[in-house]
FIBAMI-897465 format. One record per atom (N, C-alpha, C): residue number from 1; residue in one letter; atom name; x, y, z. Coordinates in nm, 3 decimals, decimal comma, always signed. Layout:
<atoms>
<atom NUM; 'a'; 'CA'; <X; Y; Z>>;
...
</atoms>
This chain:
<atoms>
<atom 1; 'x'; 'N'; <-2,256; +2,931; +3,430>>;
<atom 1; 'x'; 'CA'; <-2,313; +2,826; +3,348>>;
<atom 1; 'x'; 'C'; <-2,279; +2,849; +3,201>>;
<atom 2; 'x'; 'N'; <-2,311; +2,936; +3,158>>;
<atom 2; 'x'; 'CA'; <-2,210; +2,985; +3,059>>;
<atom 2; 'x'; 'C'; <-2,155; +2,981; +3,019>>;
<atom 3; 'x'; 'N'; <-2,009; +2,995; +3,087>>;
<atom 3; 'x'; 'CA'; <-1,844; +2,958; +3,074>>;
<atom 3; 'x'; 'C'; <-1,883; +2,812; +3,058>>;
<atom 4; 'x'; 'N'; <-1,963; +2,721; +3,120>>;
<atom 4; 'x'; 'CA'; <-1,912; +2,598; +3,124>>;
<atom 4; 'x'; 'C'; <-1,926; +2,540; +2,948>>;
<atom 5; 'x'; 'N'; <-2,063; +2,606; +2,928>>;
<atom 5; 'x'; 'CA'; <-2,138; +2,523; +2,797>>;
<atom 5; 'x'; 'C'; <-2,036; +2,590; +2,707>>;
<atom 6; 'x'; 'N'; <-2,001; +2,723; +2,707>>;
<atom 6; 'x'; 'CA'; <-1,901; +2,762; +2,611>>;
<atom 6; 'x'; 'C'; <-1,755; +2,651; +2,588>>;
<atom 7; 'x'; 'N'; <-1,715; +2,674; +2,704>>;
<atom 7; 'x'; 'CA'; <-1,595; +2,544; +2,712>>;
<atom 7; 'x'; 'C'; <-1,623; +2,412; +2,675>>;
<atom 8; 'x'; 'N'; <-1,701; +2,320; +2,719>>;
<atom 8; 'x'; 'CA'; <-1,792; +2,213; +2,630>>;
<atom 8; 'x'; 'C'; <-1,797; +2,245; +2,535>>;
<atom 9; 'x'; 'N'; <-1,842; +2,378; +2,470>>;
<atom 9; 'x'; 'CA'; <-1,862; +2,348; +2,329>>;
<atom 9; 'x'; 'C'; <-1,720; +2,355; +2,215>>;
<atom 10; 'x'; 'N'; <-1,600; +2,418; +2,287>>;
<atom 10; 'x'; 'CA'; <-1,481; +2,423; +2,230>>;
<atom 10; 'x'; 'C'; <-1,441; +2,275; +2,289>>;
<atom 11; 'x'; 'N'; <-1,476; +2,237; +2,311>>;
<atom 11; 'x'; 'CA'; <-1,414; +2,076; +2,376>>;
<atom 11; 'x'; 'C'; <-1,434; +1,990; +2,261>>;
<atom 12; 'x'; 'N'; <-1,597; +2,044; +2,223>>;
<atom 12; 'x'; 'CA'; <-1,625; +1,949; +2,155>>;
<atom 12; 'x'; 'C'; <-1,607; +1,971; +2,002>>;
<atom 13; 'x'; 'N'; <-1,557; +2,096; +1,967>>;
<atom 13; 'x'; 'CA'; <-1,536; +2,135; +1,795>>;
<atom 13; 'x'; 'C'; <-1,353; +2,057; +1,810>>;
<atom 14; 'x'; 'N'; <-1,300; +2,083; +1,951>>;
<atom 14; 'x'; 'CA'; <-1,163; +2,033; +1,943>>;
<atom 14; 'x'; 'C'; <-1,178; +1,851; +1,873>>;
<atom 15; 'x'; 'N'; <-1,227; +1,795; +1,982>>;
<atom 15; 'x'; 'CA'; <-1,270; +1,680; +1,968>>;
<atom 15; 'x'; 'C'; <-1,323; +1,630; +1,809>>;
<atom 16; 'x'; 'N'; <-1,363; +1,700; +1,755>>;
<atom 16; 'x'; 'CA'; <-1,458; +1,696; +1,613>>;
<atom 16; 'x'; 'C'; <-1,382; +1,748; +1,529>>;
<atom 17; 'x'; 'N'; <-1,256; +1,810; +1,560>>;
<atom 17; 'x'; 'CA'; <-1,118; +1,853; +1,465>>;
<atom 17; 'x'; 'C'; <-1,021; +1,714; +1,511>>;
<atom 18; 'x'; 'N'; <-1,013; +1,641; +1,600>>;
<atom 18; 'x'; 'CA'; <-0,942; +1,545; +1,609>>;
<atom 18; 'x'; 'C'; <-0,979; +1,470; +1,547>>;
<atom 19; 'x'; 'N'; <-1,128; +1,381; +1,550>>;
<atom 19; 'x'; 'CA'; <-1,186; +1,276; +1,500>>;
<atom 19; 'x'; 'C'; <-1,167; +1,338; +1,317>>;
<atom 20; 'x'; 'N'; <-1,192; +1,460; +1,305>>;
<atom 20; 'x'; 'CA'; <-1,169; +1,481; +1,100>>;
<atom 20; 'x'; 'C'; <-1,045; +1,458; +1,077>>;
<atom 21; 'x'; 'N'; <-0,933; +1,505; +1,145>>;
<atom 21; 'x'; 'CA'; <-0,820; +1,480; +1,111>>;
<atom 21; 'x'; 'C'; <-0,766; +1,333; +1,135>>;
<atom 22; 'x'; 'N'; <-0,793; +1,286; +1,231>>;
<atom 22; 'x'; 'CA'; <-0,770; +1,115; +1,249>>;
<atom 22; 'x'; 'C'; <-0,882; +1,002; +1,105>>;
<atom 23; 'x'; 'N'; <-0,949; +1,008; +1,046>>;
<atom 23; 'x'; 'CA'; <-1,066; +0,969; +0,943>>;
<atom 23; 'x'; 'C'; <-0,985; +1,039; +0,817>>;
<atom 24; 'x'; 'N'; <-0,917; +1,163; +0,833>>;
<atom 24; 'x'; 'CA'; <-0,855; +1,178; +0,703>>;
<atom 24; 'x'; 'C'; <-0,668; +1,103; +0,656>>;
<atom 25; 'x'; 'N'; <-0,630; +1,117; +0,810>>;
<atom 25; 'x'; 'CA'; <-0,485; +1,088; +0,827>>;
<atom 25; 'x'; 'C'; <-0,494; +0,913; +0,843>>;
<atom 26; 'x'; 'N'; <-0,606; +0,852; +0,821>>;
<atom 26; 'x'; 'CA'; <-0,650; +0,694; +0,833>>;
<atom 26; 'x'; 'C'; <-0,662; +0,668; +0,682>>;
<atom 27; 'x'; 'N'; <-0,724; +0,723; +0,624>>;
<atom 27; 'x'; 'CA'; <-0,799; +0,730; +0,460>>;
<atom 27; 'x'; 'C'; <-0,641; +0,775; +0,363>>;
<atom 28; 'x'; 'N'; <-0,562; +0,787; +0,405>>;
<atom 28; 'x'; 'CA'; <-0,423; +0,897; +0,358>>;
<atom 28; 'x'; 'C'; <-0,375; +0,769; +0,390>>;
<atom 29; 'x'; 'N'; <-0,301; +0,677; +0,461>>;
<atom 29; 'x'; 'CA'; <-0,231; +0,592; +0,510>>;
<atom 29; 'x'; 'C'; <-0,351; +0,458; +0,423>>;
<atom 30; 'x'; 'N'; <-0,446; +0,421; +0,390>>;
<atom 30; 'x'; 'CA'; <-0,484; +0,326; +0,316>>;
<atom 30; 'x'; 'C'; <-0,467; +0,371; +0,173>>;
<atom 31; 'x'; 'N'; <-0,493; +0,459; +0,154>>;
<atom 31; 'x'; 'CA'; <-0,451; +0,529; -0,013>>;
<atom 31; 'x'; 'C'; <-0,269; +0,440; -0,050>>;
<atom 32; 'x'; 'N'; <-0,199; +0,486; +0,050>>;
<atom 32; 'x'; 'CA'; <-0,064; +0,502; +0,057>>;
<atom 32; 'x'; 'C'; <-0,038; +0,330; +0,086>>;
<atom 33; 'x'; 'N'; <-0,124; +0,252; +0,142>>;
<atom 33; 'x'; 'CA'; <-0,064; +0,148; +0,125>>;
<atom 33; 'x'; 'C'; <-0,143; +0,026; +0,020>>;
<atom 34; 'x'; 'N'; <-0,226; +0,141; -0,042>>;
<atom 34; 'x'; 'CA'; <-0,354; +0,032; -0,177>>;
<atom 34; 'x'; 'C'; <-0,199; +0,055; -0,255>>;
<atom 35; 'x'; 'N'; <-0,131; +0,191; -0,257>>;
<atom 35; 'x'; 'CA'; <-0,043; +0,220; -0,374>>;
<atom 35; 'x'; 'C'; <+0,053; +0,123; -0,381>>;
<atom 36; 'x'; 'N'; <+0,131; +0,117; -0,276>>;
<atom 36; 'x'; 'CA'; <+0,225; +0,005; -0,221>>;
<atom 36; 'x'; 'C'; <+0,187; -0,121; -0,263>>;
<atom 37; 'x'; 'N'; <+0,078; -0,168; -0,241>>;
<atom 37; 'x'; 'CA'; <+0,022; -0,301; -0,283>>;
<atom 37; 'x'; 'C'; <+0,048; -0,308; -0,389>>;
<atom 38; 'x'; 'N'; <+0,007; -0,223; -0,502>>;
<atom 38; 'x'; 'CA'; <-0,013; -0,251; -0,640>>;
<atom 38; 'x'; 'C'; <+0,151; -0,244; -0,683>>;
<atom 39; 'x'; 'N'; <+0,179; -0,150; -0,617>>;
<atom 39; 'x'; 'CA'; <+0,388; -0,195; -0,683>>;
<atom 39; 'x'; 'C'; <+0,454; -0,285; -0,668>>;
<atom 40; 'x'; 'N'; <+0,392; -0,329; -0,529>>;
<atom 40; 'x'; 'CA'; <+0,468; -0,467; -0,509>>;
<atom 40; 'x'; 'C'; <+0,437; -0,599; -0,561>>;
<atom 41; 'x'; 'N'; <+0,300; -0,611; -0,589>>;
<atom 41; 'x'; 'CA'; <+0,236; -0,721; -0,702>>;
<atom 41; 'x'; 'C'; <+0,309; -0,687; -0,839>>;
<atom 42; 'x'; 'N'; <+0,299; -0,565; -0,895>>;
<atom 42; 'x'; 'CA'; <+0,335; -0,553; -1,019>>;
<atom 42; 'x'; 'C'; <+0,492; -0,573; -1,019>>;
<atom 43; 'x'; 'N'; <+0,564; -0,568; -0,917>>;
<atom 43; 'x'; 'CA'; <+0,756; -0,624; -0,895>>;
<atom 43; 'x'; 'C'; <+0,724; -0,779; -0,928>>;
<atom 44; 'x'; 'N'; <+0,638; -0,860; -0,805>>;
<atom 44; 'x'; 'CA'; <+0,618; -1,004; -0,782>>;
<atom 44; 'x'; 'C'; <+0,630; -1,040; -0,946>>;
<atom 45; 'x'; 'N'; <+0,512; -0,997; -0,997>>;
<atom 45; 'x'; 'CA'; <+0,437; -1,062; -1,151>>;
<atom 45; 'x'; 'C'; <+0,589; -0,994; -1,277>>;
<atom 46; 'x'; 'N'; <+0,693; -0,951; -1,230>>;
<atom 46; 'x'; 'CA'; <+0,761; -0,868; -1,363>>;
<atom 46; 'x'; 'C'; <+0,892; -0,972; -1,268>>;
<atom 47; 'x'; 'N'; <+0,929; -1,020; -1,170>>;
<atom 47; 'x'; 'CA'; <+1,013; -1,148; -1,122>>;
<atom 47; 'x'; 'C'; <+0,932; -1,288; -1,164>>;
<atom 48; 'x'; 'N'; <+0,810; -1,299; -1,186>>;
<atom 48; 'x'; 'CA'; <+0,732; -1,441; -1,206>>;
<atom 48; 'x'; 'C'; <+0,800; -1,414; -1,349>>;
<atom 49; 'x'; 'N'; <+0,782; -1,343; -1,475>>;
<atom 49; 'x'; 'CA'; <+0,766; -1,355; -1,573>>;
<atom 49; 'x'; 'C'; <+0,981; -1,378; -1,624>>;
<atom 50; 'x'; 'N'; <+1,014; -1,296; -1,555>>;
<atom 50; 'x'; 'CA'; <+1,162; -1,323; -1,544>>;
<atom 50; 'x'; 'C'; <+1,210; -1,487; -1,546>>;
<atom 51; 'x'; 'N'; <+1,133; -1,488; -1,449>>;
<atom 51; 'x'; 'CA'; <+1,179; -1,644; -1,421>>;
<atom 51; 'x'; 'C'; <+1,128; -1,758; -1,517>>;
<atom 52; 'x'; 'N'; <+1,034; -1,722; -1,557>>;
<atom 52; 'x'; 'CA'; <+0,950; -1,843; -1,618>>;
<atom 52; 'x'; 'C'; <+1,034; -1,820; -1,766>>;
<atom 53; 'x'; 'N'; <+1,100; -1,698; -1,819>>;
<atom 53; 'x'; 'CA'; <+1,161; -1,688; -1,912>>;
<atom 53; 'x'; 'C'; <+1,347; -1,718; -1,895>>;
<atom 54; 'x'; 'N'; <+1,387; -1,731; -1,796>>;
<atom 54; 'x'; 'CA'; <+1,505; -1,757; -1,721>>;
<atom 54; 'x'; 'C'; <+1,466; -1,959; -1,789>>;
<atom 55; 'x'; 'N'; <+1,362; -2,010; -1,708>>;
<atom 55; 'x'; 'CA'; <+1,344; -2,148; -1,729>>;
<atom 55; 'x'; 'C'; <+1,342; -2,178; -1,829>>;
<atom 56; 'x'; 'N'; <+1,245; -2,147; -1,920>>;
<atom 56; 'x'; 'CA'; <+1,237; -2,175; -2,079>>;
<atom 56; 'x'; 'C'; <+1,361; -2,142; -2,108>>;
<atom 57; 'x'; 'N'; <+1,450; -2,079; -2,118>>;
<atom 57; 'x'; 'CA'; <+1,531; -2,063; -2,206>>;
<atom 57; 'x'; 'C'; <+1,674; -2,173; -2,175>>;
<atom 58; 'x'; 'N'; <+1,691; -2,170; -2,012>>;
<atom 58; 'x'; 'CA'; <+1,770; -2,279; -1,981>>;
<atom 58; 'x'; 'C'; <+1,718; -2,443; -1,999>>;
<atom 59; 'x'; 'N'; <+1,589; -2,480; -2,005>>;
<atom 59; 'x'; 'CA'; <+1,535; -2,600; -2,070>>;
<atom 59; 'x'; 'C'; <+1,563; -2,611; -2,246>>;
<atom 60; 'x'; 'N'; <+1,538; -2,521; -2,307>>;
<atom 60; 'x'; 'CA'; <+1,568; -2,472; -2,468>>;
<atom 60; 'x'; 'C'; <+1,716; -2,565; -2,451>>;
<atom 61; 'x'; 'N'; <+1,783; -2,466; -2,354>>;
<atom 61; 'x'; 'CA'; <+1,948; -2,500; -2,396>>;
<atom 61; 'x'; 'C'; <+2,002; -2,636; -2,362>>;
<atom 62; 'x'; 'N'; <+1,934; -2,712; -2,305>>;
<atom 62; 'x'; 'CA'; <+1,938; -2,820; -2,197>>;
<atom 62; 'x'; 'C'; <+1,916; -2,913; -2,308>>;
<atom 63; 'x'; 'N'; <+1,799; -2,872; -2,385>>;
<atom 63; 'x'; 'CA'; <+1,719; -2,961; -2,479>>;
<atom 63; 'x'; 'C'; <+1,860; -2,945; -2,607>>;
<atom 64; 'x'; 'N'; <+1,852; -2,877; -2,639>>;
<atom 64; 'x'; 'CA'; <+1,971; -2,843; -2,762>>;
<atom 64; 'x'; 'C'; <+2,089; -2,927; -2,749>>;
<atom 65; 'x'; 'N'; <+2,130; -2,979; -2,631>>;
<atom 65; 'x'; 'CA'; <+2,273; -3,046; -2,611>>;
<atom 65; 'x'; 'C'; <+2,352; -2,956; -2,564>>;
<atom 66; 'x'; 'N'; <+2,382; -2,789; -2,567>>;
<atom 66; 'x'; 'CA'; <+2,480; -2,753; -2,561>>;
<atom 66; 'x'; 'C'; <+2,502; -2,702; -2,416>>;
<atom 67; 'x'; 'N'; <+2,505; -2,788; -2,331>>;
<atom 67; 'x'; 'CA'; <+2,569; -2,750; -2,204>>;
<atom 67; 'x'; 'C'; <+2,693; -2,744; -2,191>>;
<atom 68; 'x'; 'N'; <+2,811; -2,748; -2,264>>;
<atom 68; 'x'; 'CA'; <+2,904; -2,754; -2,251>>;
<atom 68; 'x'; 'C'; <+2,955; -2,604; -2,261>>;
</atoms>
């Protein structure tokens, strides 16, 4: 009886080393993709601002006459 509860009880520190490491290796992978998020918004918004300055400046030139 013994052996058994002993083994149960390494079953269950195994089990309770899986579940910490799965809750940390979950929390590690949302860190890693909040980071991702924010680079890829901050690319989006630094191409929005490109462009909107790409437009103005080809309307400027449009307006000026000198398309030629």
């Amino acid at each position: 009886m013994g052996d058994l509860v002993r083994v149960m009880t390494l079953e269950g520190a195994g089990a309770l080393l899986v579940l910490v490491w799965l809750v940390v290796r979950l929390e590690w992978i949302r860190s890693e993709n909040a980071n991702a998020h924010r680079a890829i918004t901050k690319n989006i918004d630094d191409v929005k601002q490109d462009v909107r300055m790409l437009i103005k400046h080809l309307l400027e030139r449009n307006a000026s006459g000198s398309d030629a």
